[in-house]
C-alpha positions as CSV (number, residue, x, y, z in Angstrom):
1,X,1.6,3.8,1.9
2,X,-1.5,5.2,3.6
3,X,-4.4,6.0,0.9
4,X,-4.0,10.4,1.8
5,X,-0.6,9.8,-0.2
6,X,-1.3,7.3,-2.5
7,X,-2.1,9.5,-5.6
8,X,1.7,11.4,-4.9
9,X,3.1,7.4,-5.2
10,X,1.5,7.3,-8.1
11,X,2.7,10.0,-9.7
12,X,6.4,9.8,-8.3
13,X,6.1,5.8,-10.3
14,X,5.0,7.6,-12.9
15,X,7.7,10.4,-13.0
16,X,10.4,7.5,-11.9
17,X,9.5,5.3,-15.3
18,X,7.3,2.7,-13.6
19,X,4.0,3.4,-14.2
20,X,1.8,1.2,-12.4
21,X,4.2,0.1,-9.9
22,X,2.2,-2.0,-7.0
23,X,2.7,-1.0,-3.7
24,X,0.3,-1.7,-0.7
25,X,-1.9,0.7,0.9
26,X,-2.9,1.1,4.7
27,X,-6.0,3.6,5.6
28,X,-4.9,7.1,7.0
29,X,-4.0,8.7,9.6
30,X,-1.8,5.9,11.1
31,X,-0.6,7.9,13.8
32,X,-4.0,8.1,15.9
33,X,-4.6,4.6,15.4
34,X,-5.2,2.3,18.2
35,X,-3.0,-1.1,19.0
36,X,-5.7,-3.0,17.0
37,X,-6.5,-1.1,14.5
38,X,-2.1,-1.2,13.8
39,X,-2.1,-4.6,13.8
40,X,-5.5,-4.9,11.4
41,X,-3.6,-2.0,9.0
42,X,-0.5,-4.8,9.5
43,X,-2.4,-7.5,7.8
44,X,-3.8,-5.6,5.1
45,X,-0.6,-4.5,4.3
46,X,1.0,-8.1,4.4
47,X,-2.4,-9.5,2.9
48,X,-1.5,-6.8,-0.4
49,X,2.5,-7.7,-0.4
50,X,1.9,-11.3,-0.6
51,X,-0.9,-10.9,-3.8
52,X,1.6,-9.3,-5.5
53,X,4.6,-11.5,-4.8
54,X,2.7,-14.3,-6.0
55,X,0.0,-12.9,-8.4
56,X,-0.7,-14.9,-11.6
57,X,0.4,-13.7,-15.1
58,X,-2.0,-16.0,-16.5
């Protein structure tokens, strides 16, 4: 999810019955963005997936 539509995620959880559901978040626009700047947005994204697969309930 790019962070211009983040806030209508957030509100479609809500609406859906998940409030709070975790979802990563790129920067925006995506479609003007160079090769690297892809690849960086990539990594975040992958970086914020794999903190929430393994996050801690403790």
């Amino acid at each position: 999810m790019t962070t211009r539509f983040a806030s209508a995620a957030e509100m479609m959880s809500r609406v859906l019955g998940i409030p709070g559901y975790a979802f990563a978040q790129i920067g925006h626009p995506v479609s003007s963005a160079t090769d690297d700047q892809l690849r960086a947005m990539a990594r975040t994204a992958i970086e914020q997936g794999l903190a929430m697969l393994v996050r801690s309930e403790a």
